[in-house]
N, C-alpha and C positions, 0 to 999 in steps of 0.2 A: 891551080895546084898549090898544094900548103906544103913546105919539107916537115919530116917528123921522123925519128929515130928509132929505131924496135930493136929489142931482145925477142928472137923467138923460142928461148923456154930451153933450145936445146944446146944451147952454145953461150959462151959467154961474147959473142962478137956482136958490136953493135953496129947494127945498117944504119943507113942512111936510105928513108924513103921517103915518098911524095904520097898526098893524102889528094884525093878527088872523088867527086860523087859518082857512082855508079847505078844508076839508079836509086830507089830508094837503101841502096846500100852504103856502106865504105869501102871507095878503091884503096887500098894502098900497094902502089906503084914500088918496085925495087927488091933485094934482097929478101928473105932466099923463094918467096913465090914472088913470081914478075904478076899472078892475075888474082891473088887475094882479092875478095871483096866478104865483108862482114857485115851483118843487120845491126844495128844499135841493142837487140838483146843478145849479143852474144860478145859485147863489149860490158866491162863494169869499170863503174870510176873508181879509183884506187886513190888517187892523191891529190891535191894540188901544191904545186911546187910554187918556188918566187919568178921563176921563169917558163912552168910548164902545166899542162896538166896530163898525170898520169891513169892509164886504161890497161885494164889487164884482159886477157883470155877465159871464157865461164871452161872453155873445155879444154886451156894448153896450162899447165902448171908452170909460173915463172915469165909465162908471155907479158911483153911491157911494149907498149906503144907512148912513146913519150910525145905530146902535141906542143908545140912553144905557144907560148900567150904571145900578143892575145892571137883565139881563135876566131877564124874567120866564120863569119854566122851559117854561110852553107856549108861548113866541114862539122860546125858546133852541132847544126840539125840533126847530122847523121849518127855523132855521138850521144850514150845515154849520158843524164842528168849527173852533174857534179854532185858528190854527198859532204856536206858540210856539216852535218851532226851525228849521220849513222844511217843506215839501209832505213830500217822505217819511220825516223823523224823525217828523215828528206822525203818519205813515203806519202804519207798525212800533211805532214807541213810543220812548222814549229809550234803554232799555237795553238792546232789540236793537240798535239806533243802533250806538252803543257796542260792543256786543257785536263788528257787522262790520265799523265803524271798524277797531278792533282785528286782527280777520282778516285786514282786506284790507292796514293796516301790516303785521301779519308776512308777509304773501305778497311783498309788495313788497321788504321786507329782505329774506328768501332770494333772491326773486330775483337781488337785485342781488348779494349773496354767491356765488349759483353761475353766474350767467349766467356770469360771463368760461369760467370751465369749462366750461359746457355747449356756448360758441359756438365756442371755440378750436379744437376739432378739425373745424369745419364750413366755416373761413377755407382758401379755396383757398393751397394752396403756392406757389403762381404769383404771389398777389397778395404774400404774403411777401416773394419773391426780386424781386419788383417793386421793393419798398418799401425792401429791404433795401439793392440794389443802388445806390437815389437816394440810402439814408442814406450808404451809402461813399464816392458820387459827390463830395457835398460833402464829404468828408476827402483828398480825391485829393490835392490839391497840399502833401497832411502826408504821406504812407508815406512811410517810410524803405526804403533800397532796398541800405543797406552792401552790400559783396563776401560772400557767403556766408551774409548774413542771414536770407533768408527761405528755403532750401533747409535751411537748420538748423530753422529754425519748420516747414516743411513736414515734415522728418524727426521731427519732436514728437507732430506730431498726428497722423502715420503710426503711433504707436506708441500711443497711446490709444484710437483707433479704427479698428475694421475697414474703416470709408466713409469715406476722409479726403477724397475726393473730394468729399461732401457740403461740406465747410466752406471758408471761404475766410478763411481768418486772417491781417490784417497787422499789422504796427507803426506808430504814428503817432510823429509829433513833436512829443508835447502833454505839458508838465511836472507832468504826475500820476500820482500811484502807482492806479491802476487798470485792469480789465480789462471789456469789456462785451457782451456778446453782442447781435447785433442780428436783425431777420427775416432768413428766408431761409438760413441757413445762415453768414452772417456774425460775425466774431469781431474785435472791437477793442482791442488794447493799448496800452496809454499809456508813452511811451518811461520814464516816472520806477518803472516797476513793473519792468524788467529791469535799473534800477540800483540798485534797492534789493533785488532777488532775489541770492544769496547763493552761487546755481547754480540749472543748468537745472531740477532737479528740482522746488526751491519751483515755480518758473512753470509745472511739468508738472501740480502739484497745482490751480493757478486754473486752468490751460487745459482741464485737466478738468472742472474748475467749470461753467466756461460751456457748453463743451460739451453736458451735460448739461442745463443749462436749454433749447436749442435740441432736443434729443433728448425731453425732457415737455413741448414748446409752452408755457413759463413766459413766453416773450418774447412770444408773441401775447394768452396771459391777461393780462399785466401792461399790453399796451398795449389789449387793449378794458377793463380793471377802470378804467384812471386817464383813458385819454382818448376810452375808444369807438369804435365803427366807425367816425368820422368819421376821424379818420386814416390808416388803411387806407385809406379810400377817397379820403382826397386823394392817398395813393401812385399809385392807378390814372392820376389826373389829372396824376401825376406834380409835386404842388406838396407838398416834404417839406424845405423850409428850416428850419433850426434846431432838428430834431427831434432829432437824436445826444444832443443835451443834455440834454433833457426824457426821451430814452431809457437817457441812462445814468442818468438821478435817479430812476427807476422803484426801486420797491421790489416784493420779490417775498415770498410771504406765507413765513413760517417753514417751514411743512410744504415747501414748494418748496425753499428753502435749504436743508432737511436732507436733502432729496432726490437735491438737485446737490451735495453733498458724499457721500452715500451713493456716488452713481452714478460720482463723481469717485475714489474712493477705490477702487470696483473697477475702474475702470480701469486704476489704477496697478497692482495686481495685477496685472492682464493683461500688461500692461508687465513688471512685473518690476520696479518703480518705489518704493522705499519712498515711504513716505508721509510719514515722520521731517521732512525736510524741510522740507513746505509745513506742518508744526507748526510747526517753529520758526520759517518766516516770519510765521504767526499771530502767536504771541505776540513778536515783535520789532514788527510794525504796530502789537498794541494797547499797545506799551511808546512806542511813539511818539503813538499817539492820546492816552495819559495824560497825554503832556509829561515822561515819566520821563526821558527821553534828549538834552532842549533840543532835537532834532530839527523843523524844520519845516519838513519837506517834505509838498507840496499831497497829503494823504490822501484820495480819492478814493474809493478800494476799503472804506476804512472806514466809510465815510457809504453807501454803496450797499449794503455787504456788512457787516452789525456782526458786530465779531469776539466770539468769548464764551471766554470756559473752557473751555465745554463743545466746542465746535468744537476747538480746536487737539487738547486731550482725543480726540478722534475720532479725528483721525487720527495723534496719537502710538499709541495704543492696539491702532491697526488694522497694525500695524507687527508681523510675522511674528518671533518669536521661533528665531535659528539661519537665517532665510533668506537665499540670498545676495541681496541688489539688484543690480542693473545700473543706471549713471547712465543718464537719458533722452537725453543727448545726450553725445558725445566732448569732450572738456577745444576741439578747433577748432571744432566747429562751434558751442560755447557762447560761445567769445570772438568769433564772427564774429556769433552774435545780440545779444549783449552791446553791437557796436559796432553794431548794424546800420543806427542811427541818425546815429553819431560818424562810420564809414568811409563816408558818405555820397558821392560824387560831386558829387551834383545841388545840396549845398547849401557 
């Protein structure tokens, strides 16, 4: 016989009882049943003390059976298993524990690596152009609208894409050199990016750019990877204040950048567009990003879009040897986008 102390749940007095085997049961001997006897499932470990180990009741709320260490091995048999890490670690064991820990972390990291992929192409278009339309809405009172401005922008994207109908591309009044694609088919330029463009061709080369991230759904993976569905579906509710900014700060993964420079680059082909160009605009940005030039103008495109070596490299390289180019736009229609902001009217 082993002594052990019990609260039975209903009173605050503590017995003193004796613990013996009763068959494959637990006797416990003494206050307030003299002929308890309980199965090992209907005891649970609850604690281990520096002097005890504590067992509760699965069916009395408050029942404690306190056992002193150590226990003696025929009282231990009768009682269930001590939990020293939680009901189903002490279940499996530690190192399967462990083991699916581990699993169910790398399931979770893939997940969250390819979801935005796997869901992007399942986002209705509708909600896109929803979304896309309230992001422009709030830039409305920035297009610029010069004399022949945006019939020249129109005549650009005519020339890059078979669906120019798909896109709806303005100029804002915002003093950054950047370019940003948004849902729906929308395309945003920042007035400081056509005065730092050199000719239409550099800005044939970004507007290819962007283009192409709205052509592989990079703008809908980048807005479920950084912000998730929830902002999609505040579009629907139509509440998308101050999103332009958070969407032009998106970053888009490398393999996607090299995609939209890929896809940017046969456009110009298509075109008839070298590519020469929007190189040399690369390496003039990142001759300003270094500070090589004292220039500090708000770089924008660089913090969104890092320029590299190997980028300007791309499309020097992709540049036809003996072919003739044609500029994407007329020496007029480049000076009327040029001012499209300066010949304004409205301001």
């Amino acid at each position: 016989m082993h002594e052990a102390w019990l609260y039975d749940g209903a009173s605050a007095v503590r017995h003193r009882v004796t613990l013996e085997a009763a068959g494959p049961a637990l006797g416990i001997r003494g206050a307030p049943d003299p002929e308890l006897c309980l199965g090992r499932d209907e005891l649970v470990h609850v604690e281990s003390r520096a002097d005890a180990e504590l067992y509760g009741r699965r069916s009395v709320p408050g029942w404690r059976l306190g056992v002193p260490r150590p226990v003696p091995d025929e009282i231990a048999a009768l009682l269930p298993a001590r939990q020293v890490y939680g009901r189903w670690i002490d279940r499996i064991g530690l190192g399967k524990a462990l083991a699916a820990g581990a699993v169910a972390s790398a399931a979770i990291l893939f997940l969250g690596h390819k979801a935005p992929a796997l869901l992007a192409p399942l986002v209705p278009y509708s909600w896109e152009q929803s979304f896309g339309d309230a992001l422009v809405g709030d830039l409305g009172g920035k297009f610029c609208a010069g004399t022949g401005g945006q019939a020249a922008l129109d005549a650009m994207v005519a020339k890059l894409t078979p669906d120019p109908a798909r896109y709806k591309v303005r100029v804002v009044n915002v003093p950054i050199v950047n370019a940003v694609a948004l849902p729906g088919g929308n395309i945003v330029i920042f007035r400081e990016l056509l005065a730092e463009a050199d000719g239409p061709d550099e800005v044939a080369g970004v507007l290819g750019h962007e283009i192409a991230h709205i052509d592989n759904r990079d703008v809908t993976r980048a807005m479920i990877r950084e912000y998730g569905f929830g902002l999609l579906l505040a579009s629907v509710g139509g509440t998308t204040g101050g999103n332009v900014d958070m969407l032009a700060s998106a970053s888009y993964s490398r393999e996607a950048e090299s995609k939209a420079d890929e896809d940017s680059i046969a456009a110009l082909r298509r075109a008839n567009v070298s590519p020469r160009p929007t190189a040399g605009f690369f390496a003039r940005l990142a001759r300003h990003e270094k500070g090589l030039d004292g220039w500090d103008g708000a770089l924008g495109y660089v913090s969104s879009h890092p320029l590299s070596e190997g980028r300007r490299r791309r499309f020097e390289e992709s540049a036809e040897a003996g072919r003739v180019y044609a500029p994407s736009l007329t020496e007029e229609q480049w000076a009327a986008l040029a001012d499209i902001c300066h010949n304004d009217s409205n301001r």
